[in-house]
N, C-alpha and C positions, 0 to 999 in steps of 0.2 A: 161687721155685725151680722152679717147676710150667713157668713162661714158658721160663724157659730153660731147661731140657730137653726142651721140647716146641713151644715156639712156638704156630703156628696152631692144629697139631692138638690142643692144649688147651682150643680151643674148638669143638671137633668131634668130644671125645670122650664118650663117655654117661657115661662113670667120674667126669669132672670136673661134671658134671651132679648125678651123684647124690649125691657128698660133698660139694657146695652144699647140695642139699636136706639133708643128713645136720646141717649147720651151721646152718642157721636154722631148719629144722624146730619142733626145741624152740621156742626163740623166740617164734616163731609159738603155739606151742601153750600157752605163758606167759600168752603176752599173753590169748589166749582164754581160758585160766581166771582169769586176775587180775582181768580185764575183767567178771567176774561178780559180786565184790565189791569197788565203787566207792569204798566207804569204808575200805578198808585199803591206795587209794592215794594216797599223800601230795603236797601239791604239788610240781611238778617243775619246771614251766615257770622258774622262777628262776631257777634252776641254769646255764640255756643263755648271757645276758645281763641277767640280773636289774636290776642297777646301774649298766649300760652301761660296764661296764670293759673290756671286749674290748680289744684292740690301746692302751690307756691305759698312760701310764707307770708307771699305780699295779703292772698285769698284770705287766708283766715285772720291775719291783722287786721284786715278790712273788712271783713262780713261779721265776723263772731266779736274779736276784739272792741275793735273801733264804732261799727253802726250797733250793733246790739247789745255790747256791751257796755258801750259808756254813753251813746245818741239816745238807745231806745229804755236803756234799763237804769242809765245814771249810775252804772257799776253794780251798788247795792243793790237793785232789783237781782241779781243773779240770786240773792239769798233766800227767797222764795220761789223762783224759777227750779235753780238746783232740789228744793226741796220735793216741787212739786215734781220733778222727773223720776226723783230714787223712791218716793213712795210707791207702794202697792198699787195697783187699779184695782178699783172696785167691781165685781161681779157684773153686774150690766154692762159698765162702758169697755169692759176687756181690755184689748189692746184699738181699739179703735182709735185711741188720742193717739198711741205712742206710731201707728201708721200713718198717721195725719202727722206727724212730725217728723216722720223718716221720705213721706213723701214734700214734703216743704225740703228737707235735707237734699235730695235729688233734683230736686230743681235750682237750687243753687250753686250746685255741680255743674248739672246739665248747663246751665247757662253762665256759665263762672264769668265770662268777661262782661257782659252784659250788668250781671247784682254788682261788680267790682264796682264800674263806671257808672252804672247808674243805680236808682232806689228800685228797682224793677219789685223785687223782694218782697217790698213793706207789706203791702196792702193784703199779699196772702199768710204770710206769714205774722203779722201782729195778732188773730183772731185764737191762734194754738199760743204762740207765744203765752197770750195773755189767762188761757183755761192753765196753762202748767202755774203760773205766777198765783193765780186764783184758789187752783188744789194745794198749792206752799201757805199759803196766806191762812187758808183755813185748817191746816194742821198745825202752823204756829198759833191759831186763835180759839183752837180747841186740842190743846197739846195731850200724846199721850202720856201715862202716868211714869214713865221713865223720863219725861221734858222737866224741866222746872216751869212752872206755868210761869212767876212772874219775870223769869230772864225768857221766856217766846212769847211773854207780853212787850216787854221792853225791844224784843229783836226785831218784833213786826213791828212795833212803832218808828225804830232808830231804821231800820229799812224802807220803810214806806218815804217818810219825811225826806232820807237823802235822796231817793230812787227819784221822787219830784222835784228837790232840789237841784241835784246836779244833772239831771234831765235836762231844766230846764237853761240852767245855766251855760251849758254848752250847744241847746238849738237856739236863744232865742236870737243869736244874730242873723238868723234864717227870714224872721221876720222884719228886718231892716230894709227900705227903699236904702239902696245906696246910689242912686239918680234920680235924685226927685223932682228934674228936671223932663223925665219921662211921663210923671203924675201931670206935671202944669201945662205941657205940651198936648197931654192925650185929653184933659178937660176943654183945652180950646178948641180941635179937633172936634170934640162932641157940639159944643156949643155954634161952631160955623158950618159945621158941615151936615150936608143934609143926611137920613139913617141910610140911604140906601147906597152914598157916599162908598167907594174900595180905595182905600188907603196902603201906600205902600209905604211903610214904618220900618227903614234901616235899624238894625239891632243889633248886629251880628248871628242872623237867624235866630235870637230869640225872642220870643211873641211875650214878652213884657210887657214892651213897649208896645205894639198894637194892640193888644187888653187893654190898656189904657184909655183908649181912640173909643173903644167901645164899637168899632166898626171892623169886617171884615176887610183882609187884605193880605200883604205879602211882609213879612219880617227880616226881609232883605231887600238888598238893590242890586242895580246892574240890570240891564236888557230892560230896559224903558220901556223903550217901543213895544215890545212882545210884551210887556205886563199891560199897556194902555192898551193892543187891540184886546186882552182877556177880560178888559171892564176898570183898570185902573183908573182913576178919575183924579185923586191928589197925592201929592207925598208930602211927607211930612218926617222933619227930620233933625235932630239934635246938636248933630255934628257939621260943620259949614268947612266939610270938603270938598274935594275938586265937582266928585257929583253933582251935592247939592248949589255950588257955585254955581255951575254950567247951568244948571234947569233952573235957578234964581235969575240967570240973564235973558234967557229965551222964554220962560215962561210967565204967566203973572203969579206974581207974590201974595195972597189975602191977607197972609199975618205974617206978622216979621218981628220977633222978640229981640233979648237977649242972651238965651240960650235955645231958642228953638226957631224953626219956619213952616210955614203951609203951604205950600204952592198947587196951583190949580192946572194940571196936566192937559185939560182940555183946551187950555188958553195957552200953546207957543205959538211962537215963530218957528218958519221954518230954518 
């Protein structure tokens, strides 16, 4: 936008200089304090081409196909999507949307293993997604006089209806406790343990199951000792493995179900 109301002089202005520096500034300034402790930054390098899937058919089965096309748009959203990309831009917004979309484009690249593996994507990407879906919606709801108004009446309703449909029908099992054994465990947790309680909550490093607890802690096990002098106090735990056997014998038990246990870390034997 800056380009086209200004052209050259945008880069010859001090104003466009300083609200650069005003954008990476932070940044910059991140990085120098994160930069101070090395160990609270996680590998990354993966992220970029880990797997070597970049431009792979697996890539675009999985980013365009599969999450966008059928997770986020329920297929039929592409019908207003598509629309909203091959019309005209209007005079104001220029090309501004379609570089907010070529820049969402390049981050999916840039970080190809990473949007594969994980959602990393959504969150910037749903906000243009949904402007393009928006300019379709409303050129089917105000069709030009070459449309038939009532088949891009009927197209934006048969689009809409499925695009929430089958939407929903292929996330909602996202919404399903499939351990809700983790729920009943993490309400006892709350209810015995005091707030300032550090819970160490086996998961297989996923923090599910300590969300539950309502209390800060670790999502994994192993190295006991080194989690109780960091502030550990209980664990708490679903599965009655060798682990949890071993610290059910030396330790005291407070709750003992039948699918879960709480043990009090501060209370072993040696």
């Amino acid at each position: 936008m800056g380009w086209k109301q200004c052209r050259t002089d945008l880069l010859k202005s001090v104003k466009s200089y300083v609200w650069l520096a005003l954008v990476i500034l932070p940044f910059l300034l991140w990085r120098v304090w994160i930069g101070q402790f090395p160990e609270g930054i996680p590998a990354f390098t993966w992220l970029l081409n880990g797997n070597g899937i970049r431009f792979k058919g697996a890539f675009f089965q999985w980013i365009f196909a599969d999450r966008l096309g059928r997770l986020i748009l329920g297929y039929f959203g592409l019908i207003p999507l598509g629309i909203g990309l091959i019309i005209k831009p209007g005079d104001r917004e220029g090309w501004f949307y379609r570089w907010w979309g070529l820049g969402i484009l390049a981050y999916f690249v840039t970080f190809a293993t990473g949007n594969v593996q994980h959602d990393y994507y959504q969150i910037i990407a749903i906000p243009i997604v949904s402007i393009f879906i928006a300019k379709g919606i409303n050129v089917l709801f105000h069709p030009p006089k070459e449309f038939s108004r009532p088949v891009s009446y009927f197209l934006l309703l048969i689009s809409a209806v499925f695009m929430l449909a089958f939407g929903w029908y292929h996330i909602r099992d996202y919404f399903n406790i499939n351990h809700p054994e983790i729920v009943e465990a993490g309400q006892s947790v709350d209810k015995v343990l005091p707030a300032e309680a550090k819970v160490i909550a086996p998961y297989d490093g996923d923090t599910a199951f300590l969300f539950q607890t309502n209390r800060k802690g670790w999502p994994i096990g192993g190295a006991i000792d080194d989690k109780v002098s960091k502030g550990a106090t209980h664990y708490v735990s679903i599965r009655f493995d060798e682990e949890t056997r071993g610290l059910m014998d030396k330790c005291q038990v407070m709750v003992k179900a039948e699918k879960f246990v709480i043990i009090d870390l501060g209370k072993c034997s040696d």
